[in-house]
N, C-alpha and C positions, 0 to 999 in steps of 0.2 A: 919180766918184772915180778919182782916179790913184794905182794902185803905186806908192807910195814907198819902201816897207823891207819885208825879209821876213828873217823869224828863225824858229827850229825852237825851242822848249820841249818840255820830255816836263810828260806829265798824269799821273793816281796810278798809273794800271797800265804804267808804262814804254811808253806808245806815242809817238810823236813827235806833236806835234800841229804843223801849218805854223800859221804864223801872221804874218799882212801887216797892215802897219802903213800905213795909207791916210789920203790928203790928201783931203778934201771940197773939192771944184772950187772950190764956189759962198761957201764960208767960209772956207776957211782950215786947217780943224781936223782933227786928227791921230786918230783911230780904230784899234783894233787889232780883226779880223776873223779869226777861226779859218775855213779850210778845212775844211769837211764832205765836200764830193765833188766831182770832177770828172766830167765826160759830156761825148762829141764828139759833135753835132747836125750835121747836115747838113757838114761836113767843118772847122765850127771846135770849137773848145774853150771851154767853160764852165766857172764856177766858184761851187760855191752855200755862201756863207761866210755866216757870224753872228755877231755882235757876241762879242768873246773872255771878256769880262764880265759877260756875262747868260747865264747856263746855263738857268735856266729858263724862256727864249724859243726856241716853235716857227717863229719867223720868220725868216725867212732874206733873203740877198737873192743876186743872181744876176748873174754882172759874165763878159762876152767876154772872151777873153784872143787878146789880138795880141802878136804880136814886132815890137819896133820894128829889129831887127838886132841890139841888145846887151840889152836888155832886157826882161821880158814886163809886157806894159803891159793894165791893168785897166779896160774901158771897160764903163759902163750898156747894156744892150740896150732902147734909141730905138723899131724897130722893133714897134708891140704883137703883128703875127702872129709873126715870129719870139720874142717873149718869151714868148707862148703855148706855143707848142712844147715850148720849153726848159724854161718852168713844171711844163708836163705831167711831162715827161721827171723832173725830181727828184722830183717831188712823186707820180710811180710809184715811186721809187727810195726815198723818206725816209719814206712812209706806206698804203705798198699794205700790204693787209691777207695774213696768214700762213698759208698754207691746211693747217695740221698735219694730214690726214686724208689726206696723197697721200703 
């Protein structure tokens, strides 16, 4: 999927939610994907977005973010040890459990 459009809407509680409007490589088709979080792994930048239209989906998906020089461009992470990694890393982030007792 490639970065095509990115636009900022606010959600009910006035937060800005980002939100990118991505080209599916392999079809054609136009998707809009809310930004959940970012995390820097090993010195690049990720990005674990979800479909903007399905709220009640825990599934995400997880795209590198490169600069092409003028733009930041949205690429699949190919490699599966590096997607591991990076898997981990959100998925400490979006569903480690709360240790209310400390």
């Amino acid at each position: 999927m490639a970065d095509e459009l990115n636009k900022e809407i606010e959600n009910e509680e006035d937060e800005e939610v980002e939100i990118f409007t991505l080209t599916d490589e392999d079809t054609g088709e136009e998707l809009d994907f809310e930004l959940l979080a970012e995390g820097e792994i090993d010195g690049r930048l990720y990005y674990a977005m979800a479909p903007a239209d399905d709220e009640d989906n825990e599934e995400y998906v997880i795209l590198r973010v490169t600069d092409d020089g003028e733009d930041k461009v949205l690429e699949s992470v190919e490699d599966d040890e590096e997607f591991d990694k990076v898997e981990d890393y959100f998925n400490d982030l979006f569903f480690s459990e709360v240790d209310y007792d400390n």
